[in-house]
ZAKERO-323703 format. One record per residue (C-alpha): residue number from 1; residue in one letter; chain; z, y, x. Coordinates in steps of 0.1 Angstrom, whole numbers, plus 2048, in hexadecimal, padded with zeros to 3 digits. Each point is the difference from the previous one (the first is absolute). Last residue first. Layout:
REM ZAKERO-323703
pafi nr = NUM&rest = A&kette = A&c3 = Z&c2 = Y&c1 = X
...
END
This chain:
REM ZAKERO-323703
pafi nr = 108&rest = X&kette = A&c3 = 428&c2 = 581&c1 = 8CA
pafi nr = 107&rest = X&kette = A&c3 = 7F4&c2 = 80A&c1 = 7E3
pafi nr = 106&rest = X&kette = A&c3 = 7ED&c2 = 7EE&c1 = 7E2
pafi nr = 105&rest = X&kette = A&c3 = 7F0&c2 = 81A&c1 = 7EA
pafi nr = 104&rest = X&kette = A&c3 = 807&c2 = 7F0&c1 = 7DC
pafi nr = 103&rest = X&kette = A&c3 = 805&c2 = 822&c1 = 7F0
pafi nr = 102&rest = X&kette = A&c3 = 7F8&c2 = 81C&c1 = 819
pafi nr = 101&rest = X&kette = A&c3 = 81A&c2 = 812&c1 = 812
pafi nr = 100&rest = X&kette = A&c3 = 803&c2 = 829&c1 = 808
pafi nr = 99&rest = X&kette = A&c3 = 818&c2 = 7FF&c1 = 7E0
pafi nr = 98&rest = X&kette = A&c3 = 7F5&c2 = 81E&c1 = 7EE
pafi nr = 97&rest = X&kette = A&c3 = 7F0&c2 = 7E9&c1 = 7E6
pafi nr = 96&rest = X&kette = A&c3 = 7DD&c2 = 80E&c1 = 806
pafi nr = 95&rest = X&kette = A&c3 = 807&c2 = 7FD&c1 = 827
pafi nr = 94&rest = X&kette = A&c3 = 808&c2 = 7DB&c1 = 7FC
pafi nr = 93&rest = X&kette = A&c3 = 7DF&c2 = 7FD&c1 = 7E8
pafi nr = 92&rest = X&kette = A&c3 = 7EE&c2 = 80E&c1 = 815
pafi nr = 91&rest = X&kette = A&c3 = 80C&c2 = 7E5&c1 = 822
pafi nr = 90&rest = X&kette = A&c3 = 81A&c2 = 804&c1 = 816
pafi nr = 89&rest = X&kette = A&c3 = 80D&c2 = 816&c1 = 81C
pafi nr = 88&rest = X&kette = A&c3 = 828&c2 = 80D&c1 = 801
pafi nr = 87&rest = X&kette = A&c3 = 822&c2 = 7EE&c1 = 7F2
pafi nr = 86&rest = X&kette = A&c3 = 81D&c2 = 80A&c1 = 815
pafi nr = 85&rest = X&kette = A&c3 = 81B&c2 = 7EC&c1 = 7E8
pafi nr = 84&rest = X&kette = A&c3 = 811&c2 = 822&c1 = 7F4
pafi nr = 83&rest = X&kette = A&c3 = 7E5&c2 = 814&c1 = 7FC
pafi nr = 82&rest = X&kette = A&c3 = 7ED&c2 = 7E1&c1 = 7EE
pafi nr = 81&rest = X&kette = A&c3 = 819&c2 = 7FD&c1 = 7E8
pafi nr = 80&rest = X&kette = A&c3 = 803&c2 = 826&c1 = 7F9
pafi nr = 79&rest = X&kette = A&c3 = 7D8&c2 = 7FE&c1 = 7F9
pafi nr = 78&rest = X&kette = A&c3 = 802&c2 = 7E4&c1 = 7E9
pafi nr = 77&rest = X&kette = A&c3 = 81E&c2 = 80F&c1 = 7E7
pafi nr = 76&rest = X&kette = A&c3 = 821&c2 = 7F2&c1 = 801
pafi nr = 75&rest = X&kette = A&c3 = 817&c2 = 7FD&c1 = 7E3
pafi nr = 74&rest = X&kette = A&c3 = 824&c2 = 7FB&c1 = 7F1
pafi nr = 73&rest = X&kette = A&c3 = 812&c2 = 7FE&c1 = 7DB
pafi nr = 72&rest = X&kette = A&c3 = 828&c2 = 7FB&c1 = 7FF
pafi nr = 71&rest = X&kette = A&c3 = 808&c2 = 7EE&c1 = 7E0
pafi nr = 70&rest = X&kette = A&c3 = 822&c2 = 80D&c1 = 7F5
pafi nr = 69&rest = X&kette = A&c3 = 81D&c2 = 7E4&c1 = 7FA
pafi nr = 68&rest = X&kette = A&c3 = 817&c2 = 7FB&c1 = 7DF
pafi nr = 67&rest = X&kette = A&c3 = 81F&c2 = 7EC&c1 = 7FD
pafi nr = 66&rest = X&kette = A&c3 = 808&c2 = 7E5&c1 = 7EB
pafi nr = 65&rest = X&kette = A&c3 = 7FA&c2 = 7E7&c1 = 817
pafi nr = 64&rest = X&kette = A&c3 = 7DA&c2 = 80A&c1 = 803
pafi nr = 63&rest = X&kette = A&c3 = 7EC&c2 = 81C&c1 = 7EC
pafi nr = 62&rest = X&kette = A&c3 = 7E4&c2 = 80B&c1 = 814
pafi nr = 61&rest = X&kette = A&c3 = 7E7&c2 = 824&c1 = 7FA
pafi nr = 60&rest = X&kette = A&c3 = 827&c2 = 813&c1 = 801
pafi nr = 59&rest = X&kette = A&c3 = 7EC&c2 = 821&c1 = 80D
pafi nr = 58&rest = X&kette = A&c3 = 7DB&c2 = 7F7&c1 = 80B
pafi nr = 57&rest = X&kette = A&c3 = 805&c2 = 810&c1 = 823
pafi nr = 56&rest = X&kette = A&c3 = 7DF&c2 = 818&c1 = 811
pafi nr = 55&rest = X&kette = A&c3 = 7E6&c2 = 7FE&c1 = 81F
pafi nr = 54&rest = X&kette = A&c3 = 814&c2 = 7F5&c1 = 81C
pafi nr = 53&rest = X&kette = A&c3 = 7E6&c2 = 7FF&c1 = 81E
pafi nr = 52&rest = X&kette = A&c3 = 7F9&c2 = 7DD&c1 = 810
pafi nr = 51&rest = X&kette = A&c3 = 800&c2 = 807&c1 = 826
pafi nr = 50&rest = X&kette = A&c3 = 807&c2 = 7DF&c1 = 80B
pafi nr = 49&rest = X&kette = A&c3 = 823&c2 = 80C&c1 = 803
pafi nr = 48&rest = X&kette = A&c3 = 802&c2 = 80C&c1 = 7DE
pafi nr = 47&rest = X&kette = A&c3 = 7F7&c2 = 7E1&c1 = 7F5
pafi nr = 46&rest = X&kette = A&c3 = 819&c2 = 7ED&c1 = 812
pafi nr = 45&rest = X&kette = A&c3 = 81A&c2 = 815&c1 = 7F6
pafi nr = 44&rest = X&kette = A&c3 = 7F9&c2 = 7FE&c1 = 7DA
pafi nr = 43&rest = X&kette = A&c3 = 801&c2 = 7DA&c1 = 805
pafi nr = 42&rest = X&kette = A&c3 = 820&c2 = 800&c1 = 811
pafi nr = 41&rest = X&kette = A&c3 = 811&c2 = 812&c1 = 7E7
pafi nr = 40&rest = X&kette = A&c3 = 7F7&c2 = 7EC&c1 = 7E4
pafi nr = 39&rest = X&kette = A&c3 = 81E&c2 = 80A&c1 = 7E5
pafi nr = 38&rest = X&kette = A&c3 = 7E5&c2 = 820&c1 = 7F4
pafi nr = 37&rest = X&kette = A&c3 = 7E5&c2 = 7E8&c1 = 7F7
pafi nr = 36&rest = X&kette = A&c3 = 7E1&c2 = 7FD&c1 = 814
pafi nr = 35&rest = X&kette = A&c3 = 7DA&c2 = 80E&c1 = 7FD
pafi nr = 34&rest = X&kette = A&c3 = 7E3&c2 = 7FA&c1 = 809
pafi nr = 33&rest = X&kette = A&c3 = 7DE&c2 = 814&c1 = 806
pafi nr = 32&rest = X&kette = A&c3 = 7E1&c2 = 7F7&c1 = 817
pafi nr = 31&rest = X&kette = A&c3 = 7E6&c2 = 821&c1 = 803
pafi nr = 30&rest = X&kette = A&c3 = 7D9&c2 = 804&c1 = 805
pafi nr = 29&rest = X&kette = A&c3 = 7F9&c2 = 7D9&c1 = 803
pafi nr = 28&rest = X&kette = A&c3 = 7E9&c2 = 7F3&c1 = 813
pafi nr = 27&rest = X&kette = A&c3 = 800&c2 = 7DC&c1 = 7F9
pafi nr = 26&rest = X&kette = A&c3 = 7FF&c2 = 7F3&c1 = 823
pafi nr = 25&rest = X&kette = A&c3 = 80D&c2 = 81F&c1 = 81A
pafi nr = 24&rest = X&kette = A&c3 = 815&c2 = 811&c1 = 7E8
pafi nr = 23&rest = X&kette = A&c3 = 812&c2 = 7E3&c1 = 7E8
pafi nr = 22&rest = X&kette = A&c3 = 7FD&c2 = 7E5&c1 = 81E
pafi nr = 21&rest = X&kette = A&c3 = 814&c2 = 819&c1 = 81B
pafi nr = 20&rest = X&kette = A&c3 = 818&c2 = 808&c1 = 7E2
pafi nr = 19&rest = X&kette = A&c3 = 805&c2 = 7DB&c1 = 7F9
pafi nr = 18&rest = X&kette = A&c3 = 809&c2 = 7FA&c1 = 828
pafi nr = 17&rest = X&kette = A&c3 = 814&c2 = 81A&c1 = 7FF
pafi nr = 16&rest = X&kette = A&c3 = 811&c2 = 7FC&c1 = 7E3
pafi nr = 15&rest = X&kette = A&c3 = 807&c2 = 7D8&c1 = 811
pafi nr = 14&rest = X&kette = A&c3 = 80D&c2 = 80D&c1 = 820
pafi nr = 13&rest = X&kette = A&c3 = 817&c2 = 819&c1 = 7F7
pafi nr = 12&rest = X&kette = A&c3 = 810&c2 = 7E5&c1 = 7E6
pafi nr = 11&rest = X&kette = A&c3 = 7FD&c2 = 7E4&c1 = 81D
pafi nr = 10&rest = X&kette = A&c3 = 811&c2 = 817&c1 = 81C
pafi nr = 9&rest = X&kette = A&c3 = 81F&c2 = 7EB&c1 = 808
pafi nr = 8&rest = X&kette = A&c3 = 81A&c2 = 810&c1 = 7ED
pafi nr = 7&rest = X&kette = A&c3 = 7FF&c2 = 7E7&c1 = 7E1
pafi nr = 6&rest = X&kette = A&c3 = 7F5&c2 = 7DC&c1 = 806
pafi nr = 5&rest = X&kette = A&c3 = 821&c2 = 7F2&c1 = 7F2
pafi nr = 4&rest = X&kette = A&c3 = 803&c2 = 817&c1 = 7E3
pafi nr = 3&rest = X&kette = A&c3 = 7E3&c2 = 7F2&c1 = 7F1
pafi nr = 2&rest = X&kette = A&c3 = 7E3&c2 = 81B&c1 = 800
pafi nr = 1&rest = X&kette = A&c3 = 7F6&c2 = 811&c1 = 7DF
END
């Protein structure tokens, strides 16, 4: 969550991006999931527009203030990542990951 004083300045886009570039290119993950809760609008945006893909809702998952919230569940898979950030060459075990990027390559 970022204070309400530093929102709208690109730190939330900035920050999934930078863990997204670290959970494909570093560890070499296959997929990164999260999710949000129905009342976090913003957050649902944001991934969408990162190109997180809205897998499913957890119906009333959070019970708050007497009301109930769904849990709103989101991925994105290596290879629509890399689509979307322009990510070609790399090392095997880039190619074996579908990422086109080896683990601990440095680029530049």
């Amino acid at each position: 969550m970022i204070a309400s004083a530093y929102q709208d300045r690109g730190y939330g886009t900035e920050a999934v991006n930078w863990a997204l570039d670290w959970a494909f290119r570093v560890a070499g993950m296959h997929a990164v999931r999260l999710s949000c809760f129905s009342f976090n609008e913003r957050a649902a945006k944001l991934y969408t527009s990162l190109g997180f893909v809205r897998e499913g809702v957890k119906r009333e998952a959070y019970y708050f203030d007497c009301r109930w919230y769904n849990r709103i569940m989101f991925s994105i898979l290596d290879r629509e990542w890399a689509a979307r950030r322009g990510v070609v060459g790399g090392s095997e075990r880039g190619r074996e990951n579908g990422l086109g990027i080896g683990a601990g390559e440095k680029h530049g």
